[in-house]
C-alpha positions as CSV (number, residue, x, y, z in Angstrom):
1,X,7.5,-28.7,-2.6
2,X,4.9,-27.6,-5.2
3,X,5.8,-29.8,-8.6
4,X,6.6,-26.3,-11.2
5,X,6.0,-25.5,-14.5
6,X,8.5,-25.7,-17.4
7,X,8.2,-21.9,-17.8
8,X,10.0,-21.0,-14.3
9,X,14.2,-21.5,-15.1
10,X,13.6,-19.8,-18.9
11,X,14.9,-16.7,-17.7
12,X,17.6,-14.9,-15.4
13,X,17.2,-15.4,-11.8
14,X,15.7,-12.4,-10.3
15,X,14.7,-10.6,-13.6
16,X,11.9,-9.0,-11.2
17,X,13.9,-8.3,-8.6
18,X,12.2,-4.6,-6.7
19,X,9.8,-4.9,-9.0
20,X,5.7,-5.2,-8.2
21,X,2.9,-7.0,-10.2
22,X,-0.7,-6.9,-9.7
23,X,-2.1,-9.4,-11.4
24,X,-5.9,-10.1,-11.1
25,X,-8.4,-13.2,-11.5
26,X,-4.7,-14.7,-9.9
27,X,-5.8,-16.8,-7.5
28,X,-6.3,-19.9,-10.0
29,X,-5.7,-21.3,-13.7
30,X,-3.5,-18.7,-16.3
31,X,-3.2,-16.1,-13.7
32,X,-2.0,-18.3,-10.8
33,X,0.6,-19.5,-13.0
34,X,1.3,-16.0,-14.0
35,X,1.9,-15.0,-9.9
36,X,3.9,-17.9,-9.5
37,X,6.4,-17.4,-12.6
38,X,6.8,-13.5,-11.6
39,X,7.4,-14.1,-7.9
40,X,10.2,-16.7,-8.8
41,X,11.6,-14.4,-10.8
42,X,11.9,-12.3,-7.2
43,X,9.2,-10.4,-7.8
44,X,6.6,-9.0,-5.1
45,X,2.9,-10.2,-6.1
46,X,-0.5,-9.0,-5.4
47,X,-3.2,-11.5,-6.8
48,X,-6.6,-10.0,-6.5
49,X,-9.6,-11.8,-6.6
50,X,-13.7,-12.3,-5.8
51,X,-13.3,-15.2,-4.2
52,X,-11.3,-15.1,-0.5
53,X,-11.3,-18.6,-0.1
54,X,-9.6,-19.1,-3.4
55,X,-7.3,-16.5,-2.8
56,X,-6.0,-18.1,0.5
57,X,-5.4,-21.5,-0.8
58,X,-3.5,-19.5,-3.8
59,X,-1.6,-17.3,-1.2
60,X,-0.7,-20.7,0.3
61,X,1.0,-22.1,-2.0
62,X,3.1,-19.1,-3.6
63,X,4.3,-18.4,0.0
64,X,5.4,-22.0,0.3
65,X,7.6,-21.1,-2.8
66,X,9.4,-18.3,-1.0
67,X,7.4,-15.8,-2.6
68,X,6.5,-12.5,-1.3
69,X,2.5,-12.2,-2.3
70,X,0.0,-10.3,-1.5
71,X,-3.6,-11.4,-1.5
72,X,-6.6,-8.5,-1.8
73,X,-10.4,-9.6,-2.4
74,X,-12.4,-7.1,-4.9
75,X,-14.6,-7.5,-7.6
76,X,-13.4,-5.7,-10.7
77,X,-17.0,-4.7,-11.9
78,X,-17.0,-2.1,-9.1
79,X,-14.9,1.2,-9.6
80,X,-14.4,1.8,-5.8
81,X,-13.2,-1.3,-4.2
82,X,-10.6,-1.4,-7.0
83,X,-9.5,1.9,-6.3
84,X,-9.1,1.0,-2.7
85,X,-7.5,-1.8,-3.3
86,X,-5.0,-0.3,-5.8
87,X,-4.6,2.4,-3.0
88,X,-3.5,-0.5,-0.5
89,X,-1.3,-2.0,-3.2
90,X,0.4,1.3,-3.5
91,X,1.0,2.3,0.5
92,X,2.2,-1.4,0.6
93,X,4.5,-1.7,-2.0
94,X,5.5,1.8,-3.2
95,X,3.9,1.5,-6.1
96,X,3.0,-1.0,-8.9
97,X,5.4,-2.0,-12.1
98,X,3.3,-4.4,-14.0
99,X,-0.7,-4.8,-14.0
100,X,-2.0,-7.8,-16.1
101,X,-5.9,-7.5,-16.5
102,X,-6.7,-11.3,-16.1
103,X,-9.7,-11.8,-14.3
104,X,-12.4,-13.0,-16.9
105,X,-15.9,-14.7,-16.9
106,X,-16.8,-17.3,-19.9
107,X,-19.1,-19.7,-20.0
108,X,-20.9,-21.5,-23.7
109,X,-24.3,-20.1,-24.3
110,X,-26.2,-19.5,-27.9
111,X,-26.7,-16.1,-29.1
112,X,-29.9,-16.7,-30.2
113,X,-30.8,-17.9,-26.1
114,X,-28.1,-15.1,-24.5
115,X,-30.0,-13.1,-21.9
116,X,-29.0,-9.9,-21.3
117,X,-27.6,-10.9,-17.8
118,X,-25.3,-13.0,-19.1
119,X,-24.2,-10.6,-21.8
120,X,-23.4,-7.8,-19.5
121,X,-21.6,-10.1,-16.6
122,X,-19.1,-11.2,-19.3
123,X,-18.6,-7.2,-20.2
124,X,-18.8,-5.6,-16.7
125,X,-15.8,-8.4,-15.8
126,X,-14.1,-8.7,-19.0
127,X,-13.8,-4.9,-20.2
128,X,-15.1,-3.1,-17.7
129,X,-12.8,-4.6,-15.4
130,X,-10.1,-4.2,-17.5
131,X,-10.8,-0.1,-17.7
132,X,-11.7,-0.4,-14.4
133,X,-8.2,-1.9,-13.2
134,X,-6.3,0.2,-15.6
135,X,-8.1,3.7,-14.8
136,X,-6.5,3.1,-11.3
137,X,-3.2,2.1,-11.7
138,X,-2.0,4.3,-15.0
139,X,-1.8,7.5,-13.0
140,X,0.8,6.2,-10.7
141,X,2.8,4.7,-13.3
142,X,2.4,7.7,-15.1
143,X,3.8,9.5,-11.6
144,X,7.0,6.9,-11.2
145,X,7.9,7.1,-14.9
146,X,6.5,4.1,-16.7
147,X,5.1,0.9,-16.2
148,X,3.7,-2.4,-18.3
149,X,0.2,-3.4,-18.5
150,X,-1.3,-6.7,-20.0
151,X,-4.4,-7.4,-21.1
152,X,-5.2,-11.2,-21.2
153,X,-7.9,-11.3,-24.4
154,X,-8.0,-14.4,-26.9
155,X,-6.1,-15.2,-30.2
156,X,-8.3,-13.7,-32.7
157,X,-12.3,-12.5,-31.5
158,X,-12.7,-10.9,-34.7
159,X,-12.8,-14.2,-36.1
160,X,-15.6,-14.7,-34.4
161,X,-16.7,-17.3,-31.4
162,X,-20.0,-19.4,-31.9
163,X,-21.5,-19.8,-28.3
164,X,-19.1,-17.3,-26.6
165,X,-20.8,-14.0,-28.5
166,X,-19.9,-12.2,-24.9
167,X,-16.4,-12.6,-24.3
168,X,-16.0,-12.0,-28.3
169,X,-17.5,-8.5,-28.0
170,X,-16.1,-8.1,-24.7
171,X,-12.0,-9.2,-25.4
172,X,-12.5,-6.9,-28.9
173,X,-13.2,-4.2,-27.0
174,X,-9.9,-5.2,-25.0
175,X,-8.1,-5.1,-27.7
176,X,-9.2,-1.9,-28.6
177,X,-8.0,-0.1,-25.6
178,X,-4.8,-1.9,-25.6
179,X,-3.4,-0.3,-29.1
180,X,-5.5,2.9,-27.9
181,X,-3.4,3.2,-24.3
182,X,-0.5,1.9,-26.0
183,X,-0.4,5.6,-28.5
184,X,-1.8,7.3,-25.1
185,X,0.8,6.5,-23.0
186,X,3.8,5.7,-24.5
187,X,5.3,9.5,-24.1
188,X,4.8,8.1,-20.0
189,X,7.1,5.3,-20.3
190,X,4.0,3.1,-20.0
191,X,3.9,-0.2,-22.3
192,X,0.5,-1.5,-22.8
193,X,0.3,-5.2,-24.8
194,X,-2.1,-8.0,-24.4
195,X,-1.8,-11.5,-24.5
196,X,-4.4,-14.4,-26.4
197,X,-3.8,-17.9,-24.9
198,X,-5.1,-20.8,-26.7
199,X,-7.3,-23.2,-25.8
200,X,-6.4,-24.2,-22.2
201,X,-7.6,-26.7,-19.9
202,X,-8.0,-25.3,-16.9
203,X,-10.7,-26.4,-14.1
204,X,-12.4,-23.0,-14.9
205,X,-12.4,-23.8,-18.7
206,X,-13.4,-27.4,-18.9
207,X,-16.5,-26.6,-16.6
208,X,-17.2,-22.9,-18.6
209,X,-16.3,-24.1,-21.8
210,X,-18.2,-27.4,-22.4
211,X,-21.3,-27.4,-20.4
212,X,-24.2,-28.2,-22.8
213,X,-22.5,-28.9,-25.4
214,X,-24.0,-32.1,-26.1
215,X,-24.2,-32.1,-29.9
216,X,-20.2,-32.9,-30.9
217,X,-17.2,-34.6,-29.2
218,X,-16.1,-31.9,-26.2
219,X,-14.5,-28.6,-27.8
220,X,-10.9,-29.1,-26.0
221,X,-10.7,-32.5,-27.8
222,X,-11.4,-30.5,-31.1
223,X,-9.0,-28.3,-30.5
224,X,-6.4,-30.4,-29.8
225,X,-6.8,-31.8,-33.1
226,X,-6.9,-28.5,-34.9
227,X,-3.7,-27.2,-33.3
228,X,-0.5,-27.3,-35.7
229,X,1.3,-28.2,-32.7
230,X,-0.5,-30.7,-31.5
231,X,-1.5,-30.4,-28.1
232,X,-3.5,-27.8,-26.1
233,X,-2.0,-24.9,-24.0
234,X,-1.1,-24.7,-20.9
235,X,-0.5,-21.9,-17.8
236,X,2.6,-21.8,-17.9
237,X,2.6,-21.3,-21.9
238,X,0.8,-17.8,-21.0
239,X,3.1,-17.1,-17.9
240,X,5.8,-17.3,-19.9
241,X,5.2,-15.3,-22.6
242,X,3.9,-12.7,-20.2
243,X,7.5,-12.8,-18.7
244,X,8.8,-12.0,-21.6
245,X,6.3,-9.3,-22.6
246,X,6.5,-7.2,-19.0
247,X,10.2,-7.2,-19.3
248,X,13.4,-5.1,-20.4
249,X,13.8,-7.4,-22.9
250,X,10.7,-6.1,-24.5
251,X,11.1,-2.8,-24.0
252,X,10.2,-1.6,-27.5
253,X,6.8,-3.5,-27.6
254,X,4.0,-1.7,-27.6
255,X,0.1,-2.2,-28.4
256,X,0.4,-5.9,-29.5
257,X,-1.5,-9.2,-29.0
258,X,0.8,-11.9,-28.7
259,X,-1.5,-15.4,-29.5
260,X,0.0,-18.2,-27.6
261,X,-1.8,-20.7,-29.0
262,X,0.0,-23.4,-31.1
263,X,-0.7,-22.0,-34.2
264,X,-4.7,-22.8,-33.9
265,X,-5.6,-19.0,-35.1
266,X,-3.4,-19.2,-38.1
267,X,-5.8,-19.0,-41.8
268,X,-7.0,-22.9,-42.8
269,X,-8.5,-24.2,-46.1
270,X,-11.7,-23.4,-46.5
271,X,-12.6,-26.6,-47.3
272,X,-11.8,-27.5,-43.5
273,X,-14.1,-24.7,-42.6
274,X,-17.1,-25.9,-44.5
275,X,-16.2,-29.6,-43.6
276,X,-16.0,-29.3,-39.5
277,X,-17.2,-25.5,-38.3
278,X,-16.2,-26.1,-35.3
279,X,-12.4,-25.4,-36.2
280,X,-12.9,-22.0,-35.2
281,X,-10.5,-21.8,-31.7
282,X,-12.6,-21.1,-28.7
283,X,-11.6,-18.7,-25.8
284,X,-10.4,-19.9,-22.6
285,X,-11.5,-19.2,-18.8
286,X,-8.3,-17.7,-17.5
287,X,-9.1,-16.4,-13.6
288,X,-12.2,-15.6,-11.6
289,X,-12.4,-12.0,-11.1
């Protein structure tokens, strides 16, 4: 039996009971945990992802759990196979409750050195994804009555993120359809929030997040430091809080971001700013997309 999380007995058994989630870049890191808390909370998953290796291994292990998944390959950057696949979802399941927008793509790079490339594969999979996803699922929320979507963006980008000048312009933009489909929508029954983890160790973030980074100690030990709570994140932090969020019990939320991040994007002394730069929290990998 799979070793679980501490998120997983927070929470009424079967809270998700009939209900479907698509959750994608959920085949590792934040959004495997996120499969794994909703389907043992009894609800039916769908983890979409790039990768169909991946994907397996993930479908794997939640099915060892007892929990009825789902497993789709598509790349989010392209309109089409996401619309198929939500079509699939749909004639599968009957329709879909909860969508959380998690794939992502982050890796450290200097603005000064960005290529273009690398700007736009951090938008197409960030944002574009995120529309993309969205654009497709809405209207059949919109059809059964209501529905939740999360976005999965980062504490703060407006703070700004030295080396990570993609995903900051790409997660702002997130955030700016989440309050924008949350006063869209809302007359649907459809709840739209997102969700900023803090820095989080994942195998996707500790190989994105610190590669070249060769002139201070590695970021995730910064952070650590910087946190008020005193340690880093971790999945099942995010899966939690994205219980909470997709549920009844948060019925009346609508167009926020939650940071789960240990306090790291709350104001500091400047003096701490000028003194270490570098106390600036960093976004985290969450799922391949």
């Amino acid at each position: 039996m799979e070793r679980l999380g501490a998120d997983v007995r927070c929470f009424t058994e079967g809270l998700y009971n009939s209900r479907t989630v698509m959750i994608t870049g959920g085949a590792s890191g934040i959004g495997f945990a996120m499969a794994r808390s909703f389907g043992l909370y009894g609800a039916q998953v769908i983890i979409v992802s790039r990768k169909e290796e991946r994907l397996a291994a993930a479908e794997r292990r939640l099915s060892a759990l007892g929990i009825e998944i789902e497993a789709m390959v598509c790349d989010v950057r392209d309109e089409s196979q996401v619309g198929g696949v939500v079509d699939q979802a749909i004639d599968r399941f009957s329709g879909i409750d909860v969508l959380v927008n998690n794939a992502a793509a982050n890796f450290w790079s200097p603005a000064e050195t960005m290529s273009s490339r690398s700007f736009r594969t951090v938008v197409e999979i960030d944002l574009y994804g995120t529309f993309h996803c969205t654009r497709a699922v809405v209207p059949h929320m919109i059809d059964q009555g209501g529905g939740c979507i999360l976005n999965v963006t980062i504490t703060d980008p407006h703070r700004g993120f030295p080396g990570f000048a993609h995903a900051a312009a790409a997660k702002s933009g997130v955030l700016g359809l989440t309050t924008t489909w949350a006063r869209e929508w809302g007359r649907y029954g459809v709840r739209v929030n997102s969700i900023g983890p803090g820095p989080t160790p994942t195998e996707a973030g500790l190989s994105g997040m610190t590669t070249g980074r060769f002139d201070h100690p590695p970021s995730f030990d910064i952070q650590r430091r910087r946190t008020p709570l005193g340690r880093l994140a971790t999945p099942e932090d995010t899966a939690s809080a994205a219980v909470f969020l997709c549920s009844d019990a948060a019925s009346f939320i609508t167009g926020v971001n939650l940071a789960v991040d240990g306090g790291i994007s709350l104001p500091v002394p400047s003096g701490d700013l000028q003194s270490d730069p570098s106390i600036i929290p960093e976004p985290t990998c969450q799922g391949e997309g």
